[in-house]
C-alpha positions in Angstrom: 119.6 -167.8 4.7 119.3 -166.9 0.7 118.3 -163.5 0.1 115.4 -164.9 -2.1 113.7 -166.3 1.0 113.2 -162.4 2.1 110.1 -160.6 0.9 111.5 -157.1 0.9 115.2 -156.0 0.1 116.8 -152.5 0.7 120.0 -151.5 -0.8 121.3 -149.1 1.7 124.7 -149.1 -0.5 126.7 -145.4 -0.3 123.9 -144.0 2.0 125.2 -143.1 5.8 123.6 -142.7 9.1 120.0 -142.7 9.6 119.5 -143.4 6.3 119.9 -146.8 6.5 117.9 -147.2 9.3 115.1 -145.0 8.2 114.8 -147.0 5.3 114.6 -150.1 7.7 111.7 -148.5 9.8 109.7 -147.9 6.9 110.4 -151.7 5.6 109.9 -153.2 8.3 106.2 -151.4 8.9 105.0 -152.4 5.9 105.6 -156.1 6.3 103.3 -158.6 8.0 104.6 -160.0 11.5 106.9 -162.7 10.6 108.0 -161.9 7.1 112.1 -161.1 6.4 113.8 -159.1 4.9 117.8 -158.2 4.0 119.7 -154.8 4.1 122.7 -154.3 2.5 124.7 -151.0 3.4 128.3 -150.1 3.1 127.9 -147.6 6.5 130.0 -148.9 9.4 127.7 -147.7 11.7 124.8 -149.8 10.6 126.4 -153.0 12.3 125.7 -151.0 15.5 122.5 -149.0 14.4 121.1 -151.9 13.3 121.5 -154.5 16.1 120.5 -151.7 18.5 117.2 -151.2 16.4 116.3 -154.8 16.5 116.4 -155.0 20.0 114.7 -152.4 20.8 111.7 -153.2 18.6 111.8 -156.8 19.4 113.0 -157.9 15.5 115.2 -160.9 15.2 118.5 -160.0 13.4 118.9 -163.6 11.9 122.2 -162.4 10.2 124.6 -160.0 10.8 127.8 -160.4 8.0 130.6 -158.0 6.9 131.5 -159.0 3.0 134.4 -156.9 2.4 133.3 -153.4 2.3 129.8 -154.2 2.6 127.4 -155.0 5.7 124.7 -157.7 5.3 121.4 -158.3 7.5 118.8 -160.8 7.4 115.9 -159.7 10.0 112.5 -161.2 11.2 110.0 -158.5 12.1 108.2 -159.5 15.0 105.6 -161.2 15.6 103.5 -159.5 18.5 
């Protein structure tokens, strides 16, 4: 899915753990249930950090990509 189709974007790029994350929480509160959004980071740790935040909260991780040195993420925020 195209990163336009997202309503928010975070550029995580250069920031390490919880950064990333943290600036995930506070995305994802602010959206309506439903709406998407896309992280990019460059943090190995967010492949794991994130996943493990999705499920927790119940969030769809729609994509999870490395691109060279960089780690992409398409997430639904829930809907209940």
């Amino acid at each position: 899915m195209a990163e336009s189709e997202s309503t928010e974007h975070i550029d995580a790029i250069g920031l390490f753990c919880p950064e990333p994350v943290m600036l995930l929480h506070a995305a994802i509160r602010r959206l309506s249930p439903g709406a998407e959004l896309t992280l990019r980071a460059t943090d190995p740790s967010t492949r794991r950090d994130i996943t493990n935040f999705c499920q927790f909260l119940g969030h769809d991780l729609l994509v999870s990509e490395q691109q060279d040195e960089q780690f992409f993420f398409h997430i639904r925020k829930a809907v209940s």
